[in-house]
N, C-alpha and C positions, 0 to 999 in steps of 0.2 A: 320539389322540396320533400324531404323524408323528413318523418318524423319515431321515436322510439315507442315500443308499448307506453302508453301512457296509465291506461286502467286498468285494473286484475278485480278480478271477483272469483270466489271459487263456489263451487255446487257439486258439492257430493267430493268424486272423485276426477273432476274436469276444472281445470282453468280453464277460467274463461276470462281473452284480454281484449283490450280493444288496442287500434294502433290507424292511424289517421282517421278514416271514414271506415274502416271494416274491425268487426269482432272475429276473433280466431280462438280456437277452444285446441285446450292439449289434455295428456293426462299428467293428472300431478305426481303419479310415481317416476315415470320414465321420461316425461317429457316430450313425448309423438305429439305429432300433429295432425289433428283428426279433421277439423272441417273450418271453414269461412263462409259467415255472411258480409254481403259488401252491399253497401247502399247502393240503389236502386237510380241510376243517371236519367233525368229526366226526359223525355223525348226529344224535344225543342233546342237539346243544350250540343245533340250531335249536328243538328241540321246547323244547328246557328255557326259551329266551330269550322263546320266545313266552308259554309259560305264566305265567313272572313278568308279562311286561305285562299280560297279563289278572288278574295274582292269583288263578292256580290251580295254584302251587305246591305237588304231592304230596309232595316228596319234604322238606320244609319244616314242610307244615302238621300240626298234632297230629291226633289220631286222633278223631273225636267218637262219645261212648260214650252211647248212651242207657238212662237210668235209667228204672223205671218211681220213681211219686209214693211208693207203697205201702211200699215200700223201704226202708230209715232209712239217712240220710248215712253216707257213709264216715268211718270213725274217725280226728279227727285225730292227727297226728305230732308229738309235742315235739321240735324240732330243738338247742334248747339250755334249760341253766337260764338261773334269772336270776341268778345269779353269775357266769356267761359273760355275760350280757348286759350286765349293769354294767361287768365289766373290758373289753369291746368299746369300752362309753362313755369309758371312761378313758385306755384308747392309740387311738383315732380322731383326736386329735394328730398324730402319728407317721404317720397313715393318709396316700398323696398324693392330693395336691389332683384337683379335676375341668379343670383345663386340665392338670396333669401327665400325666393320664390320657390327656387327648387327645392329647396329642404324642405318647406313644409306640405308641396306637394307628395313630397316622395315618402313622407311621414303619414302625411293623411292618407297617402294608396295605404300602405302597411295597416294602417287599422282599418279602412273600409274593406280592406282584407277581407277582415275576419267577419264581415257583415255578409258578404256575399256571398251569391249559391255556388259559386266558382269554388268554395274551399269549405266541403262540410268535415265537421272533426268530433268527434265522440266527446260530448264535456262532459257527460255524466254515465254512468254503468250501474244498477241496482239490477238484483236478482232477489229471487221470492226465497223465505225460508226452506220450503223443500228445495229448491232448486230446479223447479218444473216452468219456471218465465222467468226472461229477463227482461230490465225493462231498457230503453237506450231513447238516450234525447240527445240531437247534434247541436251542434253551437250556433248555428247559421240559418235556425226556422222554427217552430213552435209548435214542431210534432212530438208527440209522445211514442215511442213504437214499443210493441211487445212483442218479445220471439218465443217461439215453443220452442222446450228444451226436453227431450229424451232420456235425458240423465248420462247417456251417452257419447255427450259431446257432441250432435247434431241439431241444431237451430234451425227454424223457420221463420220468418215473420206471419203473424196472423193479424195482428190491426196496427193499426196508424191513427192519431188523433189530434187534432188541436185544439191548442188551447190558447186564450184570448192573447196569452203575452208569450213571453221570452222564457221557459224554464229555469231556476236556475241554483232548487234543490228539489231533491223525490223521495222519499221514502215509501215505502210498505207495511198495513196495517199488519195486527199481529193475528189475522185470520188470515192474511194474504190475497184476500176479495177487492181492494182496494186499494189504490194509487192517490198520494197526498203527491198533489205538485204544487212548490213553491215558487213566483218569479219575481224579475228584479220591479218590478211595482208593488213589494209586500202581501199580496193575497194569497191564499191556500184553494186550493183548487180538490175535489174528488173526484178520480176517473176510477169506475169498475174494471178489475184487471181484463176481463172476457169484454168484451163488446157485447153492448145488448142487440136486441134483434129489431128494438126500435131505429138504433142508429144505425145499422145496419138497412134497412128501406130508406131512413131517408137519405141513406149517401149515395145509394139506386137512385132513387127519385132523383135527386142534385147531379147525378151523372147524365142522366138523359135530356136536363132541362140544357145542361151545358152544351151537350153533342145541340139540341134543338136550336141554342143560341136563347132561350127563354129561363131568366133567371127566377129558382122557386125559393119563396120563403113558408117554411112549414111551421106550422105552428108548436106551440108547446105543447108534451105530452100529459094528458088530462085523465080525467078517471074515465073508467068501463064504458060509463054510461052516455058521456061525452064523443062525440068525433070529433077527427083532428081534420082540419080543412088544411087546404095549401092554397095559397093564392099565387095565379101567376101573374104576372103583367107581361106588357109591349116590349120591346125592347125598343130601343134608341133609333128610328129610320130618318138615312139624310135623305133629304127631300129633294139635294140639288143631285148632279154628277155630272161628269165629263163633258156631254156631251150639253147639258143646260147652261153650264159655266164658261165662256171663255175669255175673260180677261183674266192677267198674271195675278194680280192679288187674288181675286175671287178664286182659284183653281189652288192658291197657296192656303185661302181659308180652308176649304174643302178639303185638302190633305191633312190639315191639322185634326179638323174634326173627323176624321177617318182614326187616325192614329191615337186622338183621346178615347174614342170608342173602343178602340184593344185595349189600353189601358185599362179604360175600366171595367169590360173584359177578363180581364187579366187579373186585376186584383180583386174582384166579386169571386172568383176562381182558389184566391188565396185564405181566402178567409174564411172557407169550410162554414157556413152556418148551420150546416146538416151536425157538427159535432156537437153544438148547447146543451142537447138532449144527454148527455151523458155528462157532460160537465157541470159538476155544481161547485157554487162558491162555499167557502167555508169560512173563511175570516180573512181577515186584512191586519197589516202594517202600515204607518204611515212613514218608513222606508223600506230601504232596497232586503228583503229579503236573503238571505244567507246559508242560512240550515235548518232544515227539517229534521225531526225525531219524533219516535210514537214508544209510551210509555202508559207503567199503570198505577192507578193510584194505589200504593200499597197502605192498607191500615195498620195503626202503631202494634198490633197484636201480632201483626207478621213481620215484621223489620228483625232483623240478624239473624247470624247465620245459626243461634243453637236456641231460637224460640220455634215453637213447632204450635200450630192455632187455626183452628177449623172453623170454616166461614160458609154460609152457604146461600149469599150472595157473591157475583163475578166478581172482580176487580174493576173498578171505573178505568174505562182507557181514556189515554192524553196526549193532543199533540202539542208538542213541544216544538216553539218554530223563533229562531235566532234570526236578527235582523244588522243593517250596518250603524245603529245609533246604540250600540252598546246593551241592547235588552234581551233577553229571554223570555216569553212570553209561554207562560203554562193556562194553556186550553181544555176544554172538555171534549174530546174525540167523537171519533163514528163508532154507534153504537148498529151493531148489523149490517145489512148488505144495500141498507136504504140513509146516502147519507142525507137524506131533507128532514127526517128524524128526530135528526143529532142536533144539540145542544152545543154547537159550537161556538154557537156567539158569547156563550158563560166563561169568561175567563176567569180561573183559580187564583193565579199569582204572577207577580212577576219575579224573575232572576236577578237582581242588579250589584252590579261590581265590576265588573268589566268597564276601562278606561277607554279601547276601544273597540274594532267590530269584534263581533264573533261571528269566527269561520267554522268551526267543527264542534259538535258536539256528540257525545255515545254515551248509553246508559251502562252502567259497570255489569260484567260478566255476572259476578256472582250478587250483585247486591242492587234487586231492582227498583231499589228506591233510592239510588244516586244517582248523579248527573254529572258527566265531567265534561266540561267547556275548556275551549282554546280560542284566540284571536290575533289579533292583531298588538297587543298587550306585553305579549312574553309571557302570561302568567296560565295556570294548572289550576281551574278551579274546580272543586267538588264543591255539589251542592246537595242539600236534601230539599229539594226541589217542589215537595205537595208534603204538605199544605201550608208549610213555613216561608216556604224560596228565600233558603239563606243558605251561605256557606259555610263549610265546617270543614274546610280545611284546602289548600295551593301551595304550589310550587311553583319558580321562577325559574323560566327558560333563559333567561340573557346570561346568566353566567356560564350554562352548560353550553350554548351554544357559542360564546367566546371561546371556549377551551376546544369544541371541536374546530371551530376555522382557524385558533392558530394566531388569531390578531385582538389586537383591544381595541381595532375602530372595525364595530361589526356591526354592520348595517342595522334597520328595525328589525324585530322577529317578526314570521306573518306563519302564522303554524297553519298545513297545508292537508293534512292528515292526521286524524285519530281514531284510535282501533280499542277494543278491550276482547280477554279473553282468560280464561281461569287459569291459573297459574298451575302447572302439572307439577314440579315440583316442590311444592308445599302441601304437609300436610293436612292444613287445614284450608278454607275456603277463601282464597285471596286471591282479588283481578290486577292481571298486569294489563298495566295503560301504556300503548307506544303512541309518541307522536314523533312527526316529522313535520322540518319546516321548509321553508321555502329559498332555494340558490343552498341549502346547506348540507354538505355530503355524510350526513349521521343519522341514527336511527335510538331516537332515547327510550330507556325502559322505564317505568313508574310500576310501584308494586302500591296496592289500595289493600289494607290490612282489612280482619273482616269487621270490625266496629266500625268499617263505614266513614271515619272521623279524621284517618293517618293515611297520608300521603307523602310515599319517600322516593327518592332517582334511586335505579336501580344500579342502571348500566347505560354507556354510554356507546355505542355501535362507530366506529369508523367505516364508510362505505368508499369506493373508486369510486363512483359517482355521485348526482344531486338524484335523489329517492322523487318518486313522484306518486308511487300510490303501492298501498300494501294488501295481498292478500292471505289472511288468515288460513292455516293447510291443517289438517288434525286427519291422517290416514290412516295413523293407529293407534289411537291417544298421543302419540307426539307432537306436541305441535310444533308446525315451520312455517315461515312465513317467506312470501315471496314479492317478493322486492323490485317492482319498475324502476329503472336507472335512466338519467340521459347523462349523456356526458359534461365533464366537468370544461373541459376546455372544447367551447362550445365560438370557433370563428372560422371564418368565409374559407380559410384556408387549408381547413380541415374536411378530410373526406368525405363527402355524402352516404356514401353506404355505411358509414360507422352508425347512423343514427336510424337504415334500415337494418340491421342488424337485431338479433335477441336480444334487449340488454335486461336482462330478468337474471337476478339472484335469488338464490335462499339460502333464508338466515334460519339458523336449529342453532338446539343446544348438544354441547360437545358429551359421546357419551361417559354418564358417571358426570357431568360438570354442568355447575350452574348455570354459567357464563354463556352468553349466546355470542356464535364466529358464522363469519359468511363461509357459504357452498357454494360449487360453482352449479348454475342451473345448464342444463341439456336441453333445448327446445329442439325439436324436428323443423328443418328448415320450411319456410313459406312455398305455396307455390310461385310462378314466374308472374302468372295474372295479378297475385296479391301486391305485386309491387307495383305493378303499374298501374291498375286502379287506385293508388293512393298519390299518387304524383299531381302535382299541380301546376297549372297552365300561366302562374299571376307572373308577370314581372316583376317581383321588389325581392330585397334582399331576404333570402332565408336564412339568415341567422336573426336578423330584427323579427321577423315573423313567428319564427321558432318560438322563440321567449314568447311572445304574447300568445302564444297556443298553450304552453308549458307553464309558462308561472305568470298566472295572473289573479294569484290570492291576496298579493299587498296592493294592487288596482284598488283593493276597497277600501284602504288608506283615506282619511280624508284630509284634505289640503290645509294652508295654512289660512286660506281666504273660506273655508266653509264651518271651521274650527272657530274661527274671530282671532284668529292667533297675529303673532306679526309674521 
């Protein structure tokens, strides 16, 4: 299954995209293709592929016990009467059908899909303000990875980390020393961009206990004057084997408990404990988490754009973190490179107005004491966000986005993308807000006047495609923006390389014209490895799969049975 670019970030003078499980960097003037990182196939997962083709799946096949003749069969088990058995006959009615069964098997492969290690896929892309790290977390495990970036366009990976859940927003402090990760259990998380040198020994130490078969739990990291002990324990020894056990059940237990032993094995394996040391809690939600943003408190003597007012205390920084029950919650950040410090459990205010989730939020280009949110709503809201958390001013996406589909029965909006960035063509200080929504082939402009207060649609973009993420370009003070595409006619019957293909636009303004027109973008073709590293091994349909890699912003819709609705 192919999949199209789906993330853009730029840095410097490098796009940088992701596109299934691998990052590819071009240049933004000309559009070469300079290098690829690709996630890293885990050991286990060649040996195990090979074995199925051959049909020498250990880890699958039953155990074969041999009986001697002499012997007498093993006793059987009555698993029901026959009064159970008749009333089975009688509600077998009621029982579903064998094509019901198949649909919602074939449905439930489709989404454990996307759980398993068989299809990892890029959900998130963030890069540091210089553009010196990226950060990338895949859909299908609870690493955090950071790449070194050269400015050049060549990437490395230098750590990898986990974190207790599911990532599933990130943002970057405004020092860029610190990684805010958000997941779908509401909590905020702080990971230091660099790995320390504590967690660093003990993922040595965890490495060697693993090779030894002896699992180490290390203690928490304490002051100076403190040592940290490691305790190890025993590991799990069967007592019995082969050669002690020979009746058929007994040698059947014996393999089971062979096989819970890798299991747990396996998942002590998974759970990285060596990472704690680095990860600190910051606060919680009591739902699903949605977006992250870091922000500062600006005081009333600095607000707009022609007060000019000398301070000489910092600015308080804020994390601002959006959840699926309609809230905004404005926080008190990390203050330094130490976040146990931080007063993050002080919560300033809350955001409320939004009817349902919020998906996106960005702080305005030119005015950083606004807050523009989007959701699940349809609605634009600006807010002056510290110390008030109210709004002062929205726009409605359902009418814009009826006039771009072209029909008047237009699905929910579930807005998938927002960006802000300073308006070049105005003379004065005013941020243009683009968003983008979800299955919708347009690219809407908002201009935010500089009082902060007025919010107006600017321009209305028609794209050949459904937009899936945008990144901001300014190479000479111009700015362009470049535009991930998948296709609009998106079934089984349609070609597969259409969606390995470039589908990256840029959108600029025409010269002397205000109006912003798509360009056609140039990318330097992938190498031949790139494609085949991103291909996947799953049997179910990729075009249902597709969608649930691609658009899965109105997933966080809530139903009509969670809502109390009818």
């Amino acid at each position: 299954m192919d999949v199209p670019f789906h993330r853009v970030k730029v840095c410097g003078d490098i796009l940088v995209t992701a596109r299934g499980a691998s990052v590819h960097t071009f240049h933004a003037v000309d559009g070469a293709y300079i290098a690829t990182w690709r996630l890293p196939k885990p050991a286990g997962k060649e040996d195990g592929a090979k074995s199925k083709k051959n049909g020498t799946d250990k880890g699958s096949a039953a155990p074969t016990v041999e009986t001697s003749s002499a012997t007498p069969p093993p006793k059987r088990r009555r698993l029901e009467s026959a009064a159970g058995a008749k009333q089975q006959q009688q509600t077998g009615e009621d029982a579903p059908s064998k094509e019901q069964r198949k649909k919602r098997s074939a449905a439930a492969a489709v989404t454990a899909a996307l759980r398993s290690g068989d299809l990892p896929v890029v959900s998130i892309l963030e890069a540091t303000a210089d553009g010196h790290h990226v950060i990338v977390v895949m859909g299908h495990d609870k690493t955090v990875r950071v790449l070194a970036h050269d400015l050049q366009g060549h990437i490395e990976q230098i750590s990898q980390r986990t974190v207790p859940k599911r990532p599933s927003a990130v943002a970057i402090t405004a020092d860029g020393q610190t990684i805010l990760v958000g997941d779908k259990f509401g909590d905020v998380y702080a990971l230091p961009l660099i790995e320390t040198e504590e967690s660093k020994k003990a993922k040595a130490a965890a490495k060697v206990a693993e090779q030894s078969d002896l699992p180490v739990v290390a203690a928490a990291p304490t002051t100076s004057t403190a040592t940290t002990t490691t305790t190890i324990t025993t590991p799990l020894q069967l007592q019995a084997n082969s050669f002690t056990v020979h009746t058929k059940g007994n040698l059947q237990a014996l393999e089971n408990q062979r096989r819970q032993k890798e299991l747990q094995t396996q998942q002590k394996a998974k759970q990285h404990p060596q990472d704690a040391a680095d990860c600190r809690l910051l606060l919680g939600h009591v739902s699903m988490l949605t977006a992250v943003a870091v922000a500062e408190a600006v005081p009333a003597a600095c607000r707009g754009s022609n007060t000019i007012a000398i301070t000489t205390t910092p600015p308080r920084p804020l994390i601002l973190s959006a959840d699926r029950d309609e809230h905004i919650r404005v926080t008190r950040g990390v203050i330094g490179s130490s976040p146990a410090t931080s007063q993050t459990h002080v919560i300033e205010t809350f955001c409320l107005g939004h009817t349902s989730f919020v998906s996106r939020m960005c702080i305005a280009a030119t005015r950083p004491d606004r807050l523009v949110s989007a959701g699940g709503d349809g609605e634009l809201r600006v807010w002056d966000f510290w110390p008030d958390g109210r709004t002062v001013s929205s726009a409605s996406l359902a009418p814009l986005v009826e006039q771009a589909v072209g029909s008047s029965t237009v699905p929910q909006v579930a807005v998938s993308g927002l960006y802000t960035f300073p308006t070049d063509s105005s003379p004065v200080a005013t941020s243009s807000i683009v968003a983008i929504c979800e299955r919708v082939p347009a690219v809407f402009f908002f201009v935010l006047e500089p009082d902060g207060t007025t919010l107006t649609h600017a321009q209305t973009l028609q794209l050949p495609g459904l937009p899936l993420d945008i990144g901001v370009l300014a190479p000479r003070g111009e700015t362009r923006l470049a535009v991930a595409l998948a296709a609009k006619d998106d079934s089984s019957d349609a070609d597969e390389a259409t969606y390995a293909s470039a589908s990256l636009l840029v959108v600029a303004r025409g010269h002397g014209q205000a109006a912003w027109q798509v360009q056609e973008a140039r990318l330097g073709p992938l190498p031949e490895e790139s494609y085949q590293s991103d291909q996947s091994d799953i049997d179910v349909d990729p075009v249902a799969l597709r969608h649930l890699l691609l658009f899965g912003t109105d997933s966080l819709r809530k139903s009509a049975d969670e809502t109390g609705g009818d």
